[in-house]
C-alpha positions in Angstrom: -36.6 6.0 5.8 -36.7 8.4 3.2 -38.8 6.9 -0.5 -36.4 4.8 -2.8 -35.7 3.4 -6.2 -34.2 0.3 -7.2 -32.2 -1.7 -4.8 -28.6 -1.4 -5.0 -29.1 2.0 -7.5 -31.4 4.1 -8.2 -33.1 3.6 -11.6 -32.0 5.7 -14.2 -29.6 7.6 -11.8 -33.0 9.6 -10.4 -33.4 9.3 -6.5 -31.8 7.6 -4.3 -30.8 3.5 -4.2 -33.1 1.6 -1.2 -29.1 0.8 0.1 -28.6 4.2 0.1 -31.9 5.6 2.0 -30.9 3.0 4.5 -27.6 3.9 5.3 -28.5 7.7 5.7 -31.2 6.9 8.1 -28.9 6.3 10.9 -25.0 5.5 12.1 -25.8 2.0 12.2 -27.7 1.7 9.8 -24.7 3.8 7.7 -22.2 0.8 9.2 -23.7 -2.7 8.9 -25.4 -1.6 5.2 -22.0 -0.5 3.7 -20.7 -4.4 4.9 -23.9 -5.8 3.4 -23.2 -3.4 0.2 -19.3 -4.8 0.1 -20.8 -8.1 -0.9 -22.2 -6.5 -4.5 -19.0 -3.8 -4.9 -16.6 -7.0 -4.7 -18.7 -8.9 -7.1 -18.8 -5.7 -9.4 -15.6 -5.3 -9.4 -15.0 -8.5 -10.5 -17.0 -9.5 -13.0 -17.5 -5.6 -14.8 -13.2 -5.1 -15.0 -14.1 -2.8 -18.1 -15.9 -0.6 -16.0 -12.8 0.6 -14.0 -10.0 -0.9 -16.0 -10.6 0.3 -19.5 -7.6 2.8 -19.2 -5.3 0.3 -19.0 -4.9 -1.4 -22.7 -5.3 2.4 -23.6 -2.2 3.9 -21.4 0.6 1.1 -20.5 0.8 0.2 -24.4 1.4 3.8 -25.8 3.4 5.0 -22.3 6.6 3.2 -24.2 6.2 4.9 -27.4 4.7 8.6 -26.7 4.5 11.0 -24.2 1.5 11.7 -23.8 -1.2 8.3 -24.2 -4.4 9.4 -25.1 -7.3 7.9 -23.8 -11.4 7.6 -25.3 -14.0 8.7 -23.3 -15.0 4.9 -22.0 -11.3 4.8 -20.6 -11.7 8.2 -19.0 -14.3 7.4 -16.9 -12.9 3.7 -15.9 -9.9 5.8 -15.1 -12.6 8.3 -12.9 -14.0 5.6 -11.2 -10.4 3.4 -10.5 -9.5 6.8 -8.6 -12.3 7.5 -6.9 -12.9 3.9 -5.6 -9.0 3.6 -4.9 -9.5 5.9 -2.0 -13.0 5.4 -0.6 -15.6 4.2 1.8 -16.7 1.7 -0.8 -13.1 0.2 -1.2 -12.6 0.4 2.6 -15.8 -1.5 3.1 -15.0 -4.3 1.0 -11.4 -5.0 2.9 -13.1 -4.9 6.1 -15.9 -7.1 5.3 -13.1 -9.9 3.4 -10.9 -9.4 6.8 -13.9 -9.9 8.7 -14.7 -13.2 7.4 -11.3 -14.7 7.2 -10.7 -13.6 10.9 -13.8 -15.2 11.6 -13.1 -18.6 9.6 -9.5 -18.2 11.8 -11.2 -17.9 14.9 -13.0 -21.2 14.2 -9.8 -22.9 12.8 -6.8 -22.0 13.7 -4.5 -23.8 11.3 -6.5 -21.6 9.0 -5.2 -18.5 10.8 -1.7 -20.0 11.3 -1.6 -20.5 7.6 -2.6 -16.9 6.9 0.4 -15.6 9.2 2.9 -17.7 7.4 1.7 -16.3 3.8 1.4 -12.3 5.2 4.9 -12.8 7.1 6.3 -14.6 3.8 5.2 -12.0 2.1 6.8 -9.6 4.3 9.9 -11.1 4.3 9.9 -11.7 0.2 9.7 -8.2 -0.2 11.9 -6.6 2.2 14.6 -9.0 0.9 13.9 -8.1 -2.9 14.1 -3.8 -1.8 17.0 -4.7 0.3 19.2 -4.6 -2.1 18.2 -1.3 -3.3 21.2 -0.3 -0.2 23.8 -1.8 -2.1 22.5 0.0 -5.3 23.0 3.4 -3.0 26.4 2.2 -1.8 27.7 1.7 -5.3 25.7 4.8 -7.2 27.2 7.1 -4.4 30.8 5.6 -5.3 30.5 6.2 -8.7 29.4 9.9 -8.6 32.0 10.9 -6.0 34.7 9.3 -8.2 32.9 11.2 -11.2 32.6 14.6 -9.8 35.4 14.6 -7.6 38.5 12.6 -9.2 37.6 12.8 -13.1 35.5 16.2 -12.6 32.7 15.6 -15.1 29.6 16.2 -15.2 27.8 13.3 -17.4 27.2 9.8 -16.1 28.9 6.7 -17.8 29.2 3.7 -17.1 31.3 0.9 -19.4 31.4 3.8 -22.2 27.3 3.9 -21.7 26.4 7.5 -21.7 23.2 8.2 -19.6 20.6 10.7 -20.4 20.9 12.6 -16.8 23.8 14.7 -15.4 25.3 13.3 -12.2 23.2 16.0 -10.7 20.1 13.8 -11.2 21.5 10.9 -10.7 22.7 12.6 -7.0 19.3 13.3 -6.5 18.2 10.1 -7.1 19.7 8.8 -4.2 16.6 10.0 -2.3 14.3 7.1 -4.2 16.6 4.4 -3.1 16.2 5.6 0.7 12.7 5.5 0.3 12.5 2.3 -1.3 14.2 1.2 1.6 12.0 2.4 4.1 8.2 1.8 2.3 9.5 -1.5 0.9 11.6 -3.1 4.0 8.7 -1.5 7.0 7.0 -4.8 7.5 10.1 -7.3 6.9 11.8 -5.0 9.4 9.3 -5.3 11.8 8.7 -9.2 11.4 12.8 -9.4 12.3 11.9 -7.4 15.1 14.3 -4.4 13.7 11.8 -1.4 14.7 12.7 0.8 17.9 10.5 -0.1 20.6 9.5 2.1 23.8 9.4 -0.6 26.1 8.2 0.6 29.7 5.5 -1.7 30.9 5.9 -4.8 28.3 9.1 -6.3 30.1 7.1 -6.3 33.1 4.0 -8.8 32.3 3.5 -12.0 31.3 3.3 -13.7 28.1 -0.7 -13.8 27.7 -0.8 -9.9 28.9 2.3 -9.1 26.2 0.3 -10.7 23.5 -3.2 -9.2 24.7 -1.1 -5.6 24.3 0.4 -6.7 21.0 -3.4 -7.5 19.6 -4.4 -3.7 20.9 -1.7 -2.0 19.2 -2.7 -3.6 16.1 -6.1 -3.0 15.8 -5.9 0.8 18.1 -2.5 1.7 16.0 -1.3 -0.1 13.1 -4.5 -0.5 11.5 -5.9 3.2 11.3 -2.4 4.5 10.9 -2.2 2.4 7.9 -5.9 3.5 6.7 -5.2 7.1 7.0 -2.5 7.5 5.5 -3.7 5.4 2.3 -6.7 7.4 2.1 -4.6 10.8 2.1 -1.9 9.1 -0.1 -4.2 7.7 -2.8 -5.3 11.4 -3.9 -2.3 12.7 -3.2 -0.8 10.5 -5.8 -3.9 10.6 -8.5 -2.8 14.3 -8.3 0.6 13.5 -9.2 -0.5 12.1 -12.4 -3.7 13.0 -13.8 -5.8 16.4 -14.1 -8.1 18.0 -13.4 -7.5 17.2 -9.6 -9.8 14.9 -7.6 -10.0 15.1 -3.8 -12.5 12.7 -1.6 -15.0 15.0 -0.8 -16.3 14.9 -4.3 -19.2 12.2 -5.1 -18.6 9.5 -8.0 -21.4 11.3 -10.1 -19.8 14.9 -9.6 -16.0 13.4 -10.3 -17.4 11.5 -13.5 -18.5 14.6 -14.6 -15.1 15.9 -15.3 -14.4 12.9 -17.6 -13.9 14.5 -20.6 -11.4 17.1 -19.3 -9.3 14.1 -17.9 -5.6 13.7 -19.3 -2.4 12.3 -18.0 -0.5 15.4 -16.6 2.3 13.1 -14.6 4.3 15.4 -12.3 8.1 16.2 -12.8 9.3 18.9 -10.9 12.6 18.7 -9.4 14.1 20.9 -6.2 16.9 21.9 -9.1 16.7 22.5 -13.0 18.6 19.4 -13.8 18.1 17.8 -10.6 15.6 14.7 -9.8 12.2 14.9 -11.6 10.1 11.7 -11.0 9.3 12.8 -7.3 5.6 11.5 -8.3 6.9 7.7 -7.9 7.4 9.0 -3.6 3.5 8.9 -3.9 3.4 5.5 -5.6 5.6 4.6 -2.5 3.5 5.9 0.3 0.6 3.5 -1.1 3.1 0.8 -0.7 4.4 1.8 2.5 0.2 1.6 3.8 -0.1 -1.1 2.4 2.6 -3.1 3.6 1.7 -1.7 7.0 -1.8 -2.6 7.2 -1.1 -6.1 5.9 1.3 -6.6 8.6 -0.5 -5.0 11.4 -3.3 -8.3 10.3 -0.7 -10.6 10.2 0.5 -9.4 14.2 -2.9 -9.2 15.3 -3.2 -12.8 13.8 0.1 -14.3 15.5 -0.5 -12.2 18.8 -4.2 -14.0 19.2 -2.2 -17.6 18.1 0.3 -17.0 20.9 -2.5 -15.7 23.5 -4.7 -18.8 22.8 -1.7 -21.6 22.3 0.6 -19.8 25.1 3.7 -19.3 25.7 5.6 -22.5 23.9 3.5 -21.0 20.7 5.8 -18.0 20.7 7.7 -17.6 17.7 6.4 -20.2 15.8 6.8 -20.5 12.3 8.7 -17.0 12.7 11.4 -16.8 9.2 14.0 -14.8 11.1 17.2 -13.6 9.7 20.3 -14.9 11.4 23.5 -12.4 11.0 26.4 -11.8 13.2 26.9 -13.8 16.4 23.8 -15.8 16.0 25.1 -17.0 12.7 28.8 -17.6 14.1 26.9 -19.4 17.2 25.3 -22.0 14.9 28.3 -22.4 13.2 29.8 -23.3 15.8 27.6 -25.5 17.1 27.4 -27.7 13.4 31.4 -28.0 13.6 
């Protein structure tokens, strides 16, 4: 192993950390000393917020009075160091050793684990509920511009002799953000009411304890890394969006905080026409939240699919919060009158 300094960083930012030699001295090494370094990241984080979060009293204050919030040099390179760690091994390191850990508690008690399906599926189904309505916000939007353009032929957009600040054109366009808060914001409540399309060729076929052994592989072999990959992609897609100069995750933290003082808010508002739609930046925000959602749910399945493999088949469906619409709901009125 190649000569270190200090343990967990190198002193005076010469050399290399003793952490670091060890996880370059091998792929193992590399794996099982990032879980051992999640332990001091997640402690870190927590107890140095100022060291990542100092942007934040500097931006969201002045974001609803000027343009343009400035930011000191301090919150610059928090803000460096919240993007870079947003979207790297570090980060990704410190979920998979906490997952690790509560799976494992799970394994040992399962009321534990039930518990932890009930609060990820709640969770789900909170949210998706909430966005939900974002359809019927589409629905009446869409109303009111065709009755604008087409029947009174004007091009502004009012509403109880309010005057907004967008032409209907915008406001058209802007139909596009309530479809995709459908779809990032209502993925996993769809899939917890079983709403997702499913390519069902050998599933039908076996029996409970093979369905649920499949369900626990297409969580960990297709959810998961799906839900990874397109985070780690997203998250510099999106810091992009909004700040410059441009990060990507090939850069170190040293070499990224070395463009702190150039940093500055440069939030993205291009639109597909010149008075169309401009705040495409907040699709970005969305595909976070679309990953997110997605990874969180593909841990609660892999959860409830173990549950039911281990309890069997009288387990299935258990504490499942399942809407009931259309016949269902006429069935179980009829059977209370």
């Amino acid at each position: 192993m190649e000569e270190c300094q200090g343990f967990f960083h190198a002193v005076e930012k010469k050399g290399t950390s003793c952490v670091d030699a060890f996880q370059n001295s091998g792929a193992f090494q590399w794996f099982f000393g990032n879980i051992f370094e999640a332990f001091y990241n997640l402690f870190y984080f927590i107890f140095n917020p100022s060291t990542w979060g100092a942007w934040i009293p500097q931006t969201f204050p002045e974001i609803f009075f000027e343009k343009s919030p400035k930011m000191d040099t301090e919150a610059k390179t928090s803000l460096i160091r919240f993007m870079y760690y947003g979207g790297s091994v570090e980060f990704f390191f410190v979920i998979f050793t906490l997952l690790l850990g509560l799976t494992a508690y799970g394994f040992y008690n399962r009321n534990f684990m039930w518990r932890m399906v009930r609060i990820l599926e709640g969770f789900a189904n909170f949210t998706g509920r909430v966005f939900a309505w974002a359809g019927l916000a589409m629905v009446l939007q869409q109303i009111i511009i065709v009755f604008l353009q087409r029947v009174f032929a004007v091009a502004g957009f009012s509403l109880f002799g309010v005057t907004a600040g967008h032409d209907v054109s915008w406001w058209a366009e802007m139909l596009k953000l309530h479809n995709a808060l459908i779809v990032a914001m209502c993925v996993s409540f769809t899939f917890v009411q079983g709403g997702h399309v499913r390519v069902d060729l050998v599933y039908s076929a076996v029996g409970h304890r093979a369905k649920r052994m499949i369900d626990m592989f297409g969580s960990l072999l297709f959810m998961m890394p799906a839900a990874i990959i397109t985070w780690m992609y997203g998250w510099y897609f999106m810091s992009r969006s909004v700040m410059s100069p441009p990060l990507n995750a090939s850069q170190t933290l040293d070499k990224m905080l070395v463009k702190a003082r150039a940093v500055r808010w440069k939030i993205e508002t291009i639109g597909f026409s010149p008075n169309g739609f401009d705040m495409y930046f907040l699709f970005k925000f969305l595909l976070l939240a679309f990953a997110g959602l997605v990874f969180l749910q593909s841990v609660a399945f892999f959860y409830r699919s173990y549950l039911e493999w281990k309890e069997g088949e009288d387990s299935a469906g258990k504490y499942l919060d399942k809407d009931r619409l259309g016949d269902e709901t006429a069935q179980a009125a009829a059977e209370i009158h």
